[in-house]
C-alpha positions as CSV (number, residue, x, y, z in Angstrom):
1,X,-38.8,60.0,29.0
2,X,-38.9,63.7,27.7
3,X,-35.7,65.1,27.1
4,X,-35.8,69.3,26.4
5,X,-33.7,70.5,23.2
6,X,-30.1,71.3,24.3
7,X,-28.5,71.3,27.7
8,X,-30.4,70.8,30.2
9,X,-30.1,73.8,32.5
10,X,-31.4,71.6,36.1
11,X,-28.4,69.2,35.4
12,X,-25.8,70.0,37.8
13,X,-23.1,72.1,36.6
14,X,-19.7,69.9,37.2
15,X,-16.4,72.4,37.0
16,X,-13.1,70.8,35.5
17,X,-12.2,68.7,39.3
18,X,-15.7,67.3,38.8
19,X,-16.4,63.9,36.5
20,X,-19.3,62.1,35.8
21,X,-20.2,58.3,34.7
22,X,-21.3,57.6,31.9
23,X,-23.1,54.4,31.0
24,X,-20.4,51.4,31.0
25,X,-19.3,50.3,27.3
26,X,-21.5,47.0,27.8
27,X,-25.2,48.6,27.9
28,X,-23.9,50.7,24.5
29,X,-26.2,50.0,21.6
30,X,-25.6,51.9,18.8
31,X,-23.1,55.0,18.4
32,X,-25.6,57.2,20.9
33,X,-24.5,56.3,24.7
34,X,-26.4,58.5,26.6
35,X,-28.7,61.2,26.0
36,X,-29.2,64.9,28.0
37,X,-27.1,66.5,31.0
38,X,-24.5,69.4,29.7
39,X,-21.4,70.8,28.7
40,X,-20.1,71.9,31.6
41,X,-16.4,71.3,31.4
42,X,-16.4,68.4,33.8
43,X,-19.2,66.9,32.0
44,X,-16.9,66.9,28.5
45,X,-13.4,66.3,30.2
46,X,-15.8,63.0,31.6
47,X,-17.0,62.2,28.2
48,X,-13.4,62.5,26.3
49,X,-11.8,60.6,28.9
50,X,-14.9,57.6,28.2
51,X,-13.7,58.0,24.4
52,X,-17.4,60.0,24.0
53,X,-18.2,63.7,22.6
54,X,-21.0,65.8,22.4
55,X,-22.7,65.5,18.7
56,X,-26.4,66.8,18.0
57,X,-28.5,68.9,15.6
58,X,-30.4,71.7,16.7
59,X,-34.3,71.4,18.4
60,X,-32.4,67.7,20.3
61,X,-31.2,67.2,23.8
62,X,-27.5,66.6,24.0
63,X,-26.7,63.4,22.6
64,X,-23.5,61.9,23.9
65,X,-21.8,59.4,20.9
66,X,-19.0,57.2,20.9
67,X,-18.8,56.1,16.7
68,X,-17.8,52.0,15.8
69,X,-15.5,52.4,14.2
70,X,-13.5,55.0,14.8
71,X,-10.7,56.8,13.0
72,X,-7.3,57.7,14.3
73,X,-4.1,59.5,13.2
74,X,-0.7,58.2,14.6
75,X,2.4,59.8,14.2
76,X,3.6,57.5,11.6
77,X,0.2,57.3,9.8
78,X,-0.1,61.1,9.3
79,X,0.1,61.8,5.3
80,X,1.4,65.2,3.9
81,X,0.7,64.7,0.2
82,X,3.5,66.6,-2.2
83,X,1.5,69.6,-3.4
84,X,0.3,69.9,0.5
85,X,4.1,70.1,1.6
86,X,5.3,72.5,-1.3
87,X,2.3,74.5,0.4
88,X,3.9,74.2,3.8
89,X,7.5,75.0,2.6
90,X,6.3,78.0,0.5
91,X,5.0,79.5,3.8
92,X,1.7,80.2,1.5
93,X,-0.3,80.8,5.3
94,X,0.8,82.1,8.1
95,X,0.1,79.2,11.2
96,X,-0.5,80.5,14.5
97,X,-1.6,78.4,17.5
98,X,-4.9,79.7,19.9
99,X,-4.5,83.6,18.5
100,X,-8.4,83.0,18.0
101,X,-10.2,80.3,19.3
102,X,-13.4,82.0,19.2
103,X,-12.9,83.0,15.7
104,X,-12.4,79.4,14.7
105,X,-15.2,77.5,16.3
106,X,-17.8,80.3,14.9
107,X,-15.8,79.6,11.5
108,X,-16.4,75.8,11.7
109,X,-20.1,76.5,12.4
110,X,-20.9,79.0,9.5
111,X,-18.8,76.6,7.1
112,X,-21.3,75.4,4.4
113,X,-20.9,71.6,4.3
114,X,-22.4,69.5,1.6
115,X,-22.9,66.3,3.5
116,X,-25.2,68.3,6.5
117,X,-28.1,70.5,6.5
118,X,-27.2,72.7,8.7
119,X,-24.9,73.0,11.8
120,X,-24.3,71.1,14.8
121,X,-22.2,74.3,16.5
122,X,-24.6,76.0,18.0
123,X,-24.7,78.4,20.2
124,X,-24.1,76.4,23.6
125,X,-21.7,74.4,21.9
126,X,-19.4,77.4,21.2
127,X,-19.5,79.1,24.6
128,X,-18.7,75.6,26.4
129,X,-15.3,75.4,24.0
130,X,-14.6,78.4,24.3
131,X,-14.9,78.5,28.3
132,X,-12.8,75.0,27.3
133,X,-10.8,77.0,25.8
134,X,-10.1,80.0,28.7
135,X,-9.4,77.1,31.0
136,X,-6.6,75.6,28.8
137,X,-8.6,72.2,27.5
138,X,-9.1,73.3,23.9
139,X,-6.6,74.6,21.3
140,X,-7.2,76.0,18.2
141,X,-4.8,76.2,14.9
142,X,-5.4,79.2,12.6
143,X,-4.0,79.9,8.9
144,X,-4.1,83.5,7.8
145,X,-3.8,84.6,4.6
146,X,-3.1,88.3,3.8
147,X,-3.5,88.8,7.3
148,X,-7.2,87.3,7.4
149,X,-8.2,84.1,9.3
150,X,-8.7,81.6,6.2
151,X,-9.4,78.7,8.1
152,X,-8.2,76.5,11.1
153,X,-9.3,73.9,13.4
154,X,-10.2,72.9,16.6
155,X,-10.3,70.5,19.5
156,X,-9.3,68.9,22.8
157,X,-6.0,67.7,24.5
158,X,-6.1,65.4,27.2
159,X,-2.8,64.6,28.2
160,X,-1.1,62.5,25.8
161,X,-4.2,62.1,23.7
162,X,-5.9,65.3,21.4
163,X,-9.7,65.0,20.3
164,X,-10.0,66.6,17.2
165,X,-13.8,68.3,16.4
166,X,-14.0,70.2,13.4
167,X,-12.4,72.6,11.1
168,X,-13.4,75.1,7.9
169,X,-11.7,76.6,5.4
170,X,-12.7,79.7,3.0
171,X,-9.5,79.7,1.3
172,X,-8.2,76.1,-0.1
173,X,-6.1,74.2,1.7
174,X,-6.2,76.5,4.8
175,X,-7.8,73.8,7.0
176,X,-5.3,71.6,5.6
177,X,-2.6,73.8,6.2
178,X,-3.7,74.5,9.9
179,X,-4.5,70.9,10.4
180,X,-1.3,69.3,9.3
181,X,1.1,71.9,10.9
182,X,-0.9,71.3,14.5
183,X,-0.4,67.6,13.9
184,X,3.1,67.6,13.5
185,X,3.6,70.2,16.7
186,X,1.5,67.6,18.6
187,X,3.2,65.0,17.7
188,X,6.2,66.6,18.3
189,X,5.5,67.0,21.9
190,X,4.2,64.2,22.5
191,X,1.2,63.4,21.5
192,X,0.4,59.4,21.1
193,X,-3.0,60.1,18.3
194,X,-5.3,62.2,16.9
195,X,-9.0,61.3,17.2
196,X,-10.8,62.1,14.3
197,X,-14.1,61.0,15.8
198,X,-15.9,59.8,12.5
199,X,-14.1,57.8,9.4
200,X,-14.4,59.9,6.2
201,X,-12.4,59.7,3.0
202,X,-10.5,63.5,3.7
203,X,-9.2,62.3,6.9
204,X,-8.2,59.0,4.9
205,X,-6.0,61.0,2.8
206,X,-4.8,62.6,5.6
207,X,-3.5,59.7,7.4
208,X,-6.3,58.5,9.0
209,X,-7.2,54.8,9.9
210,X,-10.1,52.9,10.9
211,X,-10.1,51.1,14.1
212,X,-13.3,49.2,16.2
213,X,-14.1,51.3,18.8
214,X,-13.3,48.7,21.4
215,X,-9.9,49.0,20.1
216,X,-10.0,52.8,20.3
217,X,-11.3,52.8,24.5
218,X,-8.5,50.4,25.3
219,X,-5.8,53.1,23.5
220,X,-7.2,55.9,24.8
221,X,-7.2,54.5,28.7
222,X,-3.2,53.0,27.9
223,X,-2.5,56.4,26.8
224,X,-4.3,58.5,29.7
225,X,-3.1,56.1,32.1
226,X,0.8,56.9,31.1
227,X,0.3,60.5,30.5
């Protein structure tokens, strides 16, 4: 089957009340689940709520993933190392919640990143958060320096649960400092965990922790079912 490069525009577009089934965990092989459709927002509120998200490179279709294993930050996992919370205390940045979501994502997908040729924000991925964003799915966290955005993060919050999806920094620690200082707010309201999607050693050191990712859909349906 031929799939064209990004969303496909003859899917039907499915508003927020709409969802959509994805493949059943059982025919998964592999972290790609299902392949094309788009990001209309009741085609991402389906995939976060099937513990899947929308990851691809440029020139492909939209390709649905669900990683194995997964990495997750609980509230008594998070880490704040010492030089990160002298940081914090020294109210070095100034944190501000959804000032500039726009500003954000386009940060995240100009942010130069060793491990990846290129960028996987592209255009249709920014206006679908950011229309995520309008309808109060997707929340940034920003950290200004001097007045200028330095860096921040992004991501989704489904009831009980928030999806994070990227962040960028062009001062140090300013992802860090917006990360961390969201965490804790979510946290504090709330929040059960913090998907971060894809283990790497930085979220490690931030608190994060490795689970299988048959582990991960039965916390994510306990937690959306008592939200």
């Amino acid at each position: 089957m031929q799939f064209r490069a990004g969303p496909d525009p003859d899917f039907p577009y499915l508003d927020e009340a709409r969802r959509y089934g994805f493949p059943p965990l059982e025919s998964w092989d592999g972290n790609i689940v299902a392949v094309g459709g788009n990001l209309s927002p009741g085609m991402l509120l389906s995939a976060y709520e099937q513990g899947i998200f929308p990851w691809y490179n440029p020139g492909d279709p939209v390709l649905w993933q669900s990683p194995d294993p997964r990495m997750v930050i609980f509230p008594e996992s998070l880490r704040v190392s010492r030089s990160m919370q002298k940081i914090l205390d020294r109210g070095r940045f100034e944190i501000a919640f959804n000032r500039d979501f726009a500003a954000v994502i386009r940060g995240c997908a100009q942010a130069e990143r060793p491990d990846q040729d290129g960028t996987w924000i592209d255009g249709d991925i920014v206006d679908a958060y950011v229309k995520m964003h309008r309808l109060g799915w997707a929340l940034s966290a920003e950290a200004y320096l001097d007045g200028e955005l330095a860096g921040g993060c992004y991501g989704v919050r489904l009831g009980r649960a928030f999806f994070g999806e990227s962040m960028f920094a062009k001062k140090p620690n300013a992802s860090k400092a917006a990360f961390l200082t969201l965490a804790e707010t979510l946290f504090a309201g709330g929040v059960a965990f913090i998907d971060c999607q894809v283990p790497t050693n930085h979220l490690c050191s931030l608190g994060g922790l490795e689970m299988t990712r048959g582990d991960f859909l039965d916390l994510l349906r306990e937690t959306l079912e008592s939200a």
